[in-house]
N, C-alpha and C positions, 0 to 999 in steps of 0.2 A: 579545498573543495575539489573533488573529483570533475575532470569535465566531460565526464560521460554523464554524468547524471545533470538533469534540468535545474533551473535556478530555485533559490529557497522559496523565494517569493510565488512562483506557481507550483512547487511541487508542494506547501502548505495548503495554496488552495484548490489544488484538485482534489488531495487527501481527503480535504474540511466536506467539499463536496459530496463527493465518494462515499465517505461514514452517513455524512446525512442519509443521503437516497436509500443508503443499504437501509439505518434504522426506521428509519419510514415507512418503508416499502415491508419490508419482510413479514411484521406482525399480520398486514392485511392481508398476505398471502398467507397466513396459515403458518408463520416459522417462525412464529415467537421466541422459542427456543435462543435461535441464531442470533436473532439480534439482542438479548437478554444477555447471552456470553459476551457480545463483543461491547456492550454497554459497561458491563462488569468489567473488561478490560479497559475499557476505556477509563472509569473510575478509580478502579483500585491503584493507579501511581503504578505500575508493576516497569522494569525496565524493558525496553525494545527487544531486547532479545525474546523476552517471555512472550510478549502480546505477538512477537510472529510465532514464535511455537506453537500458542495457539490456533490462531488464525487457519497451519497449515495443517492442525489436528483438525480443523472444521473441514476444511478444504477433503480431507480424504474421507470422515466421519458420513458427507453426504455427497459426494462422488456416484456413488453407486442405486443412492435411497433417491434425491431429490436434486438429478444432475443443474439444472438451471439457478440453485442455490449456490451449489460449486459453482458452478462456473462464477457468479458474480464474490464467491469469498478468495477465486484464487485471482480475479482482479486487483481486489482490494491488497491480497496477499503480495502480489506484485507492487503493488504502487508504494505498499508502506516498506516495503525491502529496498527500494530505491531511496526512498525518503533516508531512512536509516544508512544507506548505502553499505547494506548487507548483504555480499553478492552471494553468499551460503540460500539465503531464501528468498533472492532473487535466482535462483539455480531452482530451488522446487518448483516455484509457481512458473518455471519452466517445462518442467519435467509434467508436473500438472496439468499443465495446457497439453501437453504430447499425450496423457491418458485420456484427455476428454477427446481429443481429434481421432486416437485411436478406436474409440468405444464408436464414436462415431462414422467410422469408416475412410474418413480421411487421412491416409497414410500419407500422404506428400506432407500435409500440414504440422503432421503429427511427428515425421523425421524433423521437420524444421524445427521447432520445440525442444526436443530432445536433445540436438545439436547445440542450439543454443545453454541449455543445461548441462552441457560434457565439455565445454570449452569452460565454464564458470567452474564447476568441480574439478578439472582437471590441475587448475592451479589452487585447491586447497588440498585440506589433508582432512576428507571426507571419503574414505575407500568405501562402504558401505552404499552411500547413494550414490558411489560413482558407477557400483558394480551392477544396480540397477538401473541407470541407465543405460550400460551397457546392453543389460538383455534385454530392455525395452526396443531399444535400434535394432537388435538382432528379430523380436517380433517382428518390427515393419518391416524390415528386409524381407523376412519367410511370407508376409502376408503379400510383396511383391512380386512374387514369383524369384528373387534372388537369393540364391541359398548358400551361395558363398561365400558373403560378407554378410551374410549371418551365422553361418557356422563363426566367423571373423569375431564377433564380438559376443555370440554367446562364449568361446573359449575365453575372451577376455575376462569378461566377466568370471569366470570359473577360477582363473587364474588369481584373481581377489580373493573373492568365497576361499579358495583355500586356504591361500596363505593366511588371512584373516580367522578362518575358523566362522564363517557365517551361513551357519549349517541350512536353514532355510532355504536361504537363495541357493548355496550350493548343489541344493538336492532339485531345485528349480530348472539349473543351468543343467543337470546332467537330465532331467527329464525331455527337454526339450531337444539337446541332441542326440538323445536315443530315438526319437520320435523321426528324425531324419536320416538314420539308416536305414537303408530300403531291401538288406538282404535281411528276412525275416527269423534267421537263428541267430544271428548276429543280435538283434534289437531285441530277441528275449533274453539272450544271456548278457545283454547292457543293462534293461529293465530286471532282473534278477540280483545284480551286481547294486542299484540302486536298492535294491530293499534290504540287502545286506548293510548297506553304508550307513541306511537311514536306523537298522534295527539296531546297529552299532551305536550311534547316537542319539536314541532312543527318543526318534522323530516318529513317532507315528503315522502322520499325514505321510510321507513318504514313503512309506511300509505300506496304505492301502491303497496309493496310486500307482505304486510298482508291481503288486500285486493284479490289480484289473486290472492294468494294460498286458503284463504274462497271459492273463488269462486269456481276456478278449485276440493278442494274438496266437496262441494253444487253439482256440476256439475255430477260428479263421484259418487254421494252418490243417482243421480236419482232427484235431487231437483233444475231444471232446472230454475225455477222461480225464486226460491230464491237466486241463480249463478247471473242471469241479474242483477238482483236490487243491489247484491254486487260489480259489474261491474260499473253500472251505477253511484253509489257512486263515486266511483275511477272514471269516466271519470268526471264528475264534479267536484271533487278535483283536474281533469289534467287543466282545465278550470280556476280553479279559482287560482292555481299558477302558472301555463305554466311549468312545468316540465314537459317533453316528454319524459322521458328516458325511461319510460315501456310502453310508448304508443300502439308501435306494442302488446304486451304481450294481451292488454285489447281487441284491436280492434279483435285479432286472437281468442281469447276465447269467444268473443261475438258471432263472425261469428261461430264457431263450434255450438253454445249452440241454437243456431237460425235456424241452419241447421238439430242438431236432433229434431227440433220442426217442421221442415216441412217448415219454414218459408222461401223461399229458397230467395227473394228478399234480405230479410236484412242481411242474411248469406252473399251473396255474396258482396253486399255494404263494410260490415266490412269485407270480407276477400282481397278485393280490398283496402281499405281502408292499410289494416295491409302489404300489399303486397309493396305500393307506398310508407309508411312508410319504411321499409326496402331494397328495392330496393335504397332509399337515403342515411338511414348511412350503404350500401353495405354491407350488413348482408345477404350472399349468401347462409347460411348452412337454414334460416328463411325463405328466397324465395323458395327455393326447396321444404320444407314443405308445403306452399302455394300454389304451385301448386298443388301438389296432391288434396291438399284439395279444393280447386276451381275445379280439374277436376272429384273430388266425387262429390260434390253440381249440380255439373253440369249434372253429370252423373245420377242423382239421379231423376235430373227433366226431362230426357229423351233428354237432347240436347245433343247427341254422340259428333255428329263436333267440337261443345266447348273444350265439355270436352278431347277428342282427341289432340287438338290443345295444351292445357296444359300440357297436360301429354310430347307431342313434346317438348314446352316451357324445362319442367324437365329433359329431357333423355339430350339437347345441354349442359343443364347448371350443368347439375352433370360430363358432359365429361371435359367438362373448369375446373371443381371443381377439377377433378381426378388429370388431367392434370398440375394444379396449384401443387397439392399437393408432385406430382412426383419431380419437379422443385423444389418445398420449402426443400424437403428429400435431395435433390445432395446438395443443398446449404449447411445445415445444417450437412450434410457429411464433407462437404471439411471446413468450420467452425470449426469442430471437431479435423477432421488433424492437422489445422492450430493452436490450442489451445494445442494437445497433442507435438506438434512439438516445438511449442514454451516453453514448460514446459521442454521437453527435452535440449534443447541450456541452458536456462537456470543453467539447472543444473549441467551442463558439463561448464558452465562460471563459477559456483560458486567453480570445483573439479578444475581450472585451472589458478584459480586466483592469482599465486604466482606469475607469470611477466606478466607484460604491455603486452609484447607482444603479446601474448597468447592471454589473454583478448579480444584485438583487432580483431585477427583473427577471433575468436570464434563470437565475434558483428557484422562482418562483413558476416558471414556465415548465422547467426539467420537475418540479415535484407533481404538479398538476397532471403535463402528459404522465408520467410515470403511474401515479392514482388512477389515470383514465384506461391505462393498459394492464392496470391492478383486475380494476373493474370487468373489465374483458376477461381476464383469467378466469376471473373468479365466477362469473356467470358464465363461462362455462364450463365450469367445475361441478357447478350446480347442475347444469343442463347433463352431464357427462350422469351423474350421480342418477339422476329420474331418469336412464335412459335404463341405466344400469339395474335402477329398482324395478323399472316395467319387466325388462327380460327377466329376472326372475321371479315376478311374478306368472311371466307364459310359460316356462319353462318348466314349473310345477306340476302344471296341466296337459301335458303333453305326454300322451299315450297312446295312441299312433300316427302315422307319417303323415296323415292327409289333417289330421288334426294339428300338429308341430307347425303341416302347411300354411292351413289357413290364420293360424295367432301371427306368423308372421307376416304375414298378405298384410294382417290388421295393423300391424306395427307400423310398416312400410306406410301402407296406403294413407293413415291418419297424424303419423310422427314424424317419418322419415324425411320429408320433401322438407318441413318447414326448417331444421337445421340445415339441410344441403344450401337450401336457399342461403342461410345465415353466412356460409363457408364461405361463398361465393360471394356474396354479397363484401364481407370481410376482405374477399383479395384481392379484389377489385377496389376497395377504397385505400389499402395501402399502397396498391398500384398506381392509382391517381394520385394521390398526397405525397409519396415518397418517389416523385422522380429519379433522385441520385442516390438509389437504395444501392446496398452490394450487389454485387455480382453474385453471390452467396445464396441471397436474401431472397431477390428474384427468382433465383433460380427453381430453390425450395416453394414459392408461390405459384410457378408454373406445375410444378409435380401438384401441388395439393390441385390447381383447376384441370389439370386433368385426370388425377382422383374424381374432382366431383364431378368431373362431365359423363368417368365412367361410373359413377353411381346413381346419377342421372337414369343414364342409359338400361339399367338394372331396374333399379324403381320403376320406369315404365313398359319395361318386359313385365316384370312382375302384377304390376297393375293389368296389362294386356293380359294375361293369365288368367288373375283374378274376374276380371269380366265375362271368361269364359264358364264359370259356374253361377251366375249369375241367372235365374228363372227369368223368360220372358223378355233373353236379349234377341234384337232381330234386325234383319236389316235395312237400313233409309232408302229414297226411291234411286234407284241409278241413275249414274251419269253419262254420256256423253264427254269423248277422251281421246287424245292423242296416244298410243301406246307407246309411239317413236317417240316421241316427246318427252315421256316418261322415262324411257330408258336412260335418253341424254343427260335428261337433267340429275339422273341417280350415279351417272358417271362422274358427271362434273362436280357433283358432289362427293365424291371421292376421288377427287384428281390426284390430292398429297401421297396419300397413301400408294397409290395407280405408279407414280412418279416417284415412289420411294423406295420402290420394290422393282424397278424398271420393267412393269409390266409390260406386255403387249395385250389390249384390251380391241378381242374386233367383232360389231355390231353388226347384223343383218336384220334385214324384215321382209317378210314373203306377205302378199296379198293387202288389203284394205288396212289401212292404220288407225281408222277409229272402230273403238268399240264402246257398247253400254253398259257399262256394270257400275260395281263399288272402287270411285277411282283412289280410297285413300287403305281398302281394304290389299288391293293389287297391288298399291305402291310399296304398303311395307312388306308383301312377300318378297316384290322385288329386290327390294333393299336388304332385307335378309341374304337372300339367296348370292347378291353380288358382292355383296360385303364380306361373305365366308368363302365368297371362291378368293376375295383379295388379299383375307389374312391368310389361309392354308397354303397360294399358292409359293413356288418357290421365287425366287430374285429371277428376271429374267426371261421368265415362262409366259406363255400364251393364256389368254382367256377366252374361248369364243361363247357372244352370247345370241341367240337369235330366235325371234319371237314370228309366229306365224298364223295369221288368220283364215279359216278355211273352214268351207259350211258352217259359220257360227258358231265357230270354235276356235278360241286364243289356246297358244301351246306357247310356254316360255322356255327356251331351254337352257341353261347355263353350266358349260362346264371349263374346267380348271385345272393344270396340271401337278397338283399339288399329291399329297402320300394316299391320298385316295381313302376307302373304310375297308377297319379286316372284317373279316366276319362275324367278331363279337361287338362290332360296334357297328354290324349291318343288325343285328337282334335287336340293340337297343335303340336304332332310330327312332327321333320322333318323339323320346320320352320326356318327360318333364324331368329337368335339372340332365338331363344325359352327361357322362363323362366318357369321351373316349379318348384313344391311344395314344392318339396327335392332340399335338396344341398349335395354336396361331406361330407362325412363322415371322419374325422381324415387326411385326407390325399387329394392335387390337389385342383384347380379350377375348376370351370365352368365356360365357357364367352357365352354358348346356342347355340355354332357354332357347333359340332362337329356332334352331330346327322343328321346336315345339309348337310354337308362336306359327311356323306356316303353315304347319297342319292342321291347328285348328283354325287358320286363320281360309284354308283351305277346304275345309267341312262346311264352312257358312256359307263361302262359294258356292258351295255343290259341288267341288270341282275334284282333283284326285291330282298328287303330287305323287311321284315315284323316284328311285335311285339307280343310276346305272354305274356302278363304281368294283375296281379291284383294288387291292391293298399294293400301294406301291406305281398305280396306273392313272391316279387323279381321277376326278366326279365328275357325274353328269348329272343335275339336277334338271325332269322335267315337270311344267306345270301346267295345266288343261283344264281349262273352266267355258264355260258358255261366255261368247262372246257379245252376243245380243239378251240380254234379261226383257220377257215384256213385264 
């Protein structure tokens, strides 16, 4: 017996465990599939070697389609590698673990993984997955800012690939340090050199990635000609094998190279062209690009309407995009749960293991939570699905801006709140229930509450908006108010942020401090107004705010030393959705509502908001309303 590896006696029964949960679990999510194969393995008598081949065929088959699948088959994949004490596939479901940490962002996690996988290979006689480990390390390193000891092990790597003849990856390693040569004749006659090697061993994928990158740098170096004709190459290579997998890549970068030419026909052919391509293998982050760029070309040739119409195209299909991503995030939350929860059972089966009974209990607790966190997924799965069907249902109907406007108001206003609630609702009970959660775990809960406090916050601009075309809104009797009062409590309610930014925030008041007006109408101009001088300003900088009663007349004035407005974003003040130059600084969003919100919130007043601002000299918002309403 190895004594690296755990006793027979528990590593059968985590195993026994393990299969269970997985074959249980999976069909009600929807992966029938998965657990069909691993049933299949499990029955067919087949030897350990094969049932891990498998395993690590599934492990990479949904990697990419249905990551939280992976993830629990390269568990499994681990566990039975130990079991077997096959450190060959106890080395992938290493390597494994280092591509989901990498997909993920987590580069520390994801060197550790990998390391662990190049100490296990290193003592067999697997060159292949050794050489890919290697360029894996060499990715974390470039994604760290370390270029050194990544150049370090992509050569290694290359060094395999050769000697071995493993043309793929070799043509992978030399792509990746041509990508790190930074004198740009140098890297197209490396990328050029690549597509020789690749046409030599008649790698094609290699031939069209060495190609667009020549181009794209031809293109970038000013040498637009000599871009097309390396294009042009590659669409006739696409021609004479039918390989389309970079197709979009070629057609996109023609269309660009034809557009800075003036060309603006053949620009839009191939950006149309690159558009219809993508729109089929539903490459939506590719389409969004293409619009733009269709509604520049467009723009460029002076047909506004077109180009308008695009840019519409882009603003629905990046809300679907948001939208999507929001939903992918809870999913991959409660995935999360469901993976730390089940490590927990786990391992309270293995401290409990001394009677049957026990056991039992404990199996019986791990499949229930597990069904219950099934259940969760899957409603809202459901929920994700009817969110998905309403927007295209609005989405059809939308034919102009104010019209696009108001289906989403309706969305918001009738749909929106009650899943935000749900979110919330949701993290806050794993918060309470799971005291001794990860550090991980937590953490990712904190991001999601404050995702939904800023979506909160959005939902009730939006609603604020919405109210304002509403016939026969008016205003309730005024009150009687502290204005000093008010201020204070709007600071102290942004002390964090005040304090995070090492503001210097300093309050005056001139004359009488009660007034009678709309005290909840004044409060969130207020709030508006100080909350953007807090995000825009810089670390360090002064705020002065001061408010001044004189002949029945409040003036609020607030200014900030922050980048100040240039002059095209002194034209679009005050708009609905505004986008300007600058964005929040260190601290908050922006969603372009809020400057809106006090203008009209400022018209109800009766009152008049102004801008005293330069580009570069910080703002001065002031605000004048009647101070006595009778």
């Amino acid at each position: 017996m190895n004594p690296k590896y755990p006793s027979l006696r528990y590593r059968l029964l985590y195993s026994g465990i393990l299969f269970v949960v997985l074959i249980a679990s999976l069909p009600m999510a929807g992966f029938g599939s998965v657990s069909d194969s691993l049933i299949r393995v499990a029955k067919k008598g087949e030897t350990s070697h094969e049932q891990l081949r498998r395993i690590a065929a599934y492990c990479i088959d949904y990697m990419w389609t249905e990551p939280h699948v992976s993830d629990t088959l390269i568990e499994v994949l681990g566990q039975w590698a130990e079991d077997g004490e096959s450190d060959f596939y106890l080395a992938r479901a290493h390597f494994f673990r280092g591509m989901r940490n990498y997909k993920k962002q987590q580069f520390h996690e994801a060197m550790d993984a990998y390391i662990q996988s190049r100490k296990l290979l290193e003592s067999l006689d697997s060159t292949k997955e050794l050489a890919e480990v290697y360029h894996n390390i060499g990715l974390v390193y470039r994604a760290l800012g370390e270029l050194d000891p990544a150049r370090e092990y992509y050569n290694k790597a290359l060094s395999i690939n050769e000697k071995h003849n493993y043309t793929e990856q070799l043509i992978k390693n030399k792509l990746v340090l041509a990508a790190l040569i930074s004198n740009i004749p140098e890297q197209i006659a490396a990328f050029r050199e690549i597509g020789k090697i690749s046409e030599m061993r008649s790698y094609t994928e290699g031939q069209f990635i060495a190609g667009i990158n020549v181009a794209t740098l031809l293109n970038n170096s000013g040498k637009p000609d000599s871009a097309l004709l390396a294009l042009q190459e590659a669409e006739l290579l696409l021609e004479e094998t039918g390989n389309d997998k970079y197709i979009h890549n070629i057609y996109q970068l023609m269309g660009l190279i034809y557009k800075r030419q003036g060309n603006y026909r053949e620009a839009i052919a191939y950006l149309n062209k690159a558009l219809k391509v993508n729109v089929e293998k539903n490459e939506m982050g590719r389409v969004l690009e293409l619009y733009l760029n269709l509604a520049g070309t467009y723009r460029e040739m002076g047909a506004y309407d077109t180009a308008y119409d695009y840019l519409d195209k882009h603003r629905v299909l990046n809300y679907e995009i948001d939208f999507k991503k929001n939903s992918e995030s809870i999913a991959q939350l409660e995935a999360d749960y469901q993976v730390e929860l089940q490590k927990k059972e786990n391992a309270l089966l293995r401290k409990k293991a001394e009677t049957s009974r026990r056991q039992g209990i404990l199996l019986v607790l791990l499949l229930l939570t597990t069904l219950i966190a099934i259940s969760l997924l899957t409603a809202r799965y459901i929920t994700r699905q009817k969110h998905i069907t309403e927007l295209e249902g609005i989405n059809t109907q939308l034919n102009t801006l104010n019209h696009e406007m108001e289906n989403v108001l309706q969305v918001v206003s009738h749909d929106f709140r009650t899943p935000l609630a749900k979110i919330k609702m949701l993290t806050e009970l794993i918060q309470s229930q799971e005291p001794d959660a990860s550090e991980n775990l937590l953490s990712k809960l904190e991001k999601i509450g404050r995702s939904v406090a800023e979506a909160e916050n959005l939902v009730n601009d939006i609603l604020e908006i919405r109210s304002f075309n509403k016939e026969g809104e008016h205003l309730s009797n005024p009150e009687a108010f502290s204005i000093v009062q008010m201020i204070e409590s709007i600071l102290a309610q942004y002390a964090d942020p005040i304090e995070l930014k090492q503001l210097s925030v300093r309050y005056e008041h001139q004359g009488d401090e009660a007034i009678i007006q709309e005290p909840e109408i004044v409060k969130r101009i207020a709030i508006n107004l100080i909350s953007n001088a807090i995000k825009f300003s810089y670390a360090n900088k002064p705020i002065d705010i001061r408010t001044e009663h004189k002949d029945n007349t409040l003036k609020l004035i607030v200014r900030d030393q922050g980048p100040g407005f240039s002059e095209t974003d002194r034209e679009k003040l005050f708009h609905k959705f505004g986008k300007y130059s600058n964005k929040p600084i260190q601290w908050g969003t922006s969603h372009g509502l809020g400057l809106y919100i006090v203008h009209k919130l400022t018209e109800r007043l009766r009152g008049t908001i102004s801008l005293n601002s330069a580009e570069g000299n910080g703002a001065e918002f002031t605000l004048s309303i009647d101070a006595v309403v009778e």
